[in-house]
N, C-alpha and C positions, 0 to 999 in steps of 0.2 A: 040074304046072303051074309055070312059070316068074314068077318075083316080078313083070316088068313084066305078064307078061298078068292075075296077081292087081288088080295095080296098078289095070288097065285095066278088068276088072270094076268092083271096087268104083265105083272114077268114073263109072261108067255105070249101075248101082246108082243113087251117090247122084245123077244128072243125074236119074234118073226119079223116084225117092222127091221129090226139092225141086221139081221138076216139078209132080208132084201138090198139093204142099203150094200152092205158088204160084197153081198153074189154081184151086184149092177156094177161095181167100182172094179170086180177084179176079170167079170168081163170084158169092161175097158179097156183091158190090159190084156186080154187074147190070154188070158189063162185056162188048161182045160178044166175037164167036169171035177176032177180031184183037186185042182186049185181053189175054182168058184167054190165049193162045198166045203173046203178048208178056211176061205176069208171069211166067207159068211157066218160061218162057228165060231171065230174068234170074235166077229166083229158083235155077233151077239153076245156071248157069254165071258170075252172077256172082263168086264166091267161085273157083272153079275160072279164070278168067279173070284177077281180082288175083292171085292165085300165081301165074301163068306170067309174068305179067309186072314182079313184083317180082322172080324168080328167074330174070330175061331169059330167059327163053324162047318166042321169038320165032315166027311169030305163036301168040298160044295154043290149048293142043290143041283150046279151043269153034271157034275158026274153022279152023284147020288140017284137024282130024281129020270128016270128016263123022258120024258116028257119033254123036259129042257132040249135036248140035244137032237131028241127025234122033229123037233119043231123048227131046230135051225138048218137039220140037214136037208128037210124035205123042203121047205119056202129056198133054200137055197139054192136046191137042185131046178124047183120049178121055175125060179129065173132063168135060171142055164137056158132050160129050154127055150123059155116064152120070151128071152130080151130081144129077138127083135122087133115082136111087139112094144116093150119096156122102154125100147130104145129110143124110144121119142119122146118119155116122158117124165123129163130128165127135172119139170118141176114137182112130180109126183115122187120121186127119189127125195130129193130132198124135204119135202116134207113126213114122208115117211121115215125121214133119220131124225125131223125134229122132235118127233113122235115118242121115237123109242129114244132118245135126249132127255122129254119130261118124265115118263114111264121109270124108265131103271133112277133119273133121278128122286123121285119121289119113294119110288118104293127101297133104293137103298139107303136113303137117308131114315126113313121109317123104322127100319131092319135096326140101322146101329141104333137108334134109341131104345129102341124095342128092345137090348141087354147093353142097357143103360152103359151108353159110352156116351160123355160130356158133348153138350151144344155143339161146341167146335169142331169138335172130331167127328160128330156124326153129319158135319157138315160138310167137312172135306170128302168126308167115307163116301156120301151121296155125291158129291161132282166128280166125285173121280169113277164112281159105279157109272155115272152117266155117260161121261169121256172116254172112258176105255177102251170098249171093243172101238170107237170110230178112230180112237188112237193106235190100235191095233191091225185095225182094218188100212190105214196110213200108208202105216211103216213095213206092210206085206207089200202093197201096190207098190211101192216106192216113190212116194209122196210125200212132202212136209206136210207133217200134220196138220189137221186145220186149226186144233187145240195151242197150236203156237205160231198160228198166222195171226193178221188183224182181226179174223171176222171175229163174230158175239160167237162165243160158244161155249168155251168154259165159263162164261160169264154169267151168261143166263141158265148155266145148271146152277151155279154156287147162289144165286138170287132166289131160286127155286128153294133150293136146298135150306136158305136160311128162314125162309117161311115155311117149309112143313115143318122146321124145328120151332121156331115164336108159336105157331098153329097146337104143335104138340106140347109147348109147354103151359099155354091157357087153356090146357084140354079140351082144343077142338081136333083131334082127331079124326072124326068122322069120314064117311066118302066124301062128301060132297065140299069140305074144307082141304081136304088132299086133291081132290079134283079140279081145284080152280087154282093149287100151286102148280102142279101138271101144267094147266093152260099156260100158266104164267112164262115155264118155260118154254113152251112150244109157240106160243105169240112173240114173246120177246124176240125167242130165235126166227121166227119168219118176218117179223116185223124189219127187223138191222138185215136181212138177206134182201126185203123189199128193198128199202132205204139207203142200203149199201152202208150202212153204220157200221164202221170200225174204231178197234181198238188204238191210241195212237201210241205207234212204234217210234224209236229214237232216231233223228234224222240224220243222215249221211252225208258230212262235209268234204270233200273233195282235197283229197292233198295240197297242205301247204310246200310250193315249187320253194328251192330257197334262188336268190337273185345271186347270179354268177358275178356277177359285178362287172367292172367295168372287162372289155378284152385284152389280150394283149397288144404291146404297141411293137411297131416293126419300122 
C-alpha cells in the first residue's frame, strides 16, 4: 500500500468516525434528518477543509473528491436511523471521536509538511485539522466547545501533532511511526476521559463586599 492511498484511508476513516460523532450529538438535540446530516458533514470535514485551505489546496479534498462527502453523509444519515440502538452507547461515541481526533491529526499534520510548511505551523495546521469539525460540530449543537473546556483535547492533538512532525524530521515517516503517534492521541485522549484529567482553569474569587462601616446614630 502506497503512503497516499494510507493517506486516503485513514481520511475517510476519520470522515466516518467524526461523522458519527457529529449525527449522535445533534440527535441529542431532536434535530431532524437534514440537521443530523448537516452536523455530521461539518463535524467531519470541517477540520479536513481548514487544512486544505491553509495549505492552498485548492478546492478541498471535502468538495473536490466525492468520496469525502458521500462517507459523511451516508455514516450520518445511518445514525439518524439506528441511534436508538447508539443511544446507549454513549462510551462507543466518544471513543469513536477520539479516533477521528488521532486520524485527521496525524494525517493533517502530515499533509502540511508534505508542502513543506515549517515544524510549527504544520503543527498547529494538524491540531487544528483535528479540532475542528468537534469544534464545529459544538457550536451547531449549542455547546461550549469541549476544545475550551478543561478536558484533554486540544492537548493531546498538539502532543500528537508534535511527534508526527520530530517522526518526520528523523525520517521516520513510515506507517507504523504515524501509527503509534495516532495511538498517542487517541490513548492520551481516553486515558484523561478515564482519569478525569483536566486542564487547570483560573479560579473564581468571589466579590470583595466593601464594609459599610459603622451605621448611623439616632
Amino acid at each position: 500500500m502506497t503512503t497516499s492511498t494510507a493517506l486516503l484511508l485513514a481520511d475517510l476513516v476519520g470522515v466516518a468516525v467524526f461523522a458519527a460523532s457529529g449525527a449522535s450529538a445533534a440527535v441529542a438535540k431532536r434535530l431532524d434528518l437534514f440537521g443530523v446530516v448537516f452536523v455530521g458533514f461539518v463535524a467531519a470535514l470541517g477540520g479536513g477543509i481548514f487544512r486544505d485551505l491553509v495549505i492552498d489546496e485548492v478546492p478541498p479534498l471535502a468538495f473536490a473528491d466525492w468520496r469525502y462527502a458521500t462517507a459523511a453523509a451516508v455514516t450520518a444519515a445511518a445514525v439518524f436511523w439506528l441511534h436508538p440502538q447508539l443511544a446507549r452507547l454513549r462510551t462507543t461515541v466518544l471513543v469513536l471521536d477520539a479516533a477521528g481526533l488521532a486520524l485527521f491529526t496525524v494525517t493533517g499534520t502530515l499533509k502540511a509538511l508534505d508542502v513543506r510548511v515549517p515544524a510549527v505551523g504544520a503543527c498547529l495546521i494538524g491540531m487544528l485539522s483535528g479540532i475542528g469539525g468537534g469544534l464545529g460540530r459544538d457550536l451547531l449543537t449549542g455547546e461550549i466547545p469541549v476544545v475550551l473546556r478543561r478536558e484533554i483535547y486540544a492537548v493531546a492533538a498538539l502532543a500528537g501533532a508534535v511527534l508526527v512532525a520530530v517522526l518526520h524530521g528523523v525520517g521516520q515517516g513510515g506507517a507504523l511511526p504515524l501509527t503509534a503517534a495516532a495511538l498517542l492521541v487517541f490513548g492520551l485522549r481516553l486515558v484523561a476521559l478515564r482519569r478525569r484529567w483536566t486542564v487547570p482553569v483560573a479560579p473564581m474569587r468571589p466579590p470583595r463586599t466593601r464594609d459599610p462601616g459603622p451605621g448611623p446614630r439616632w
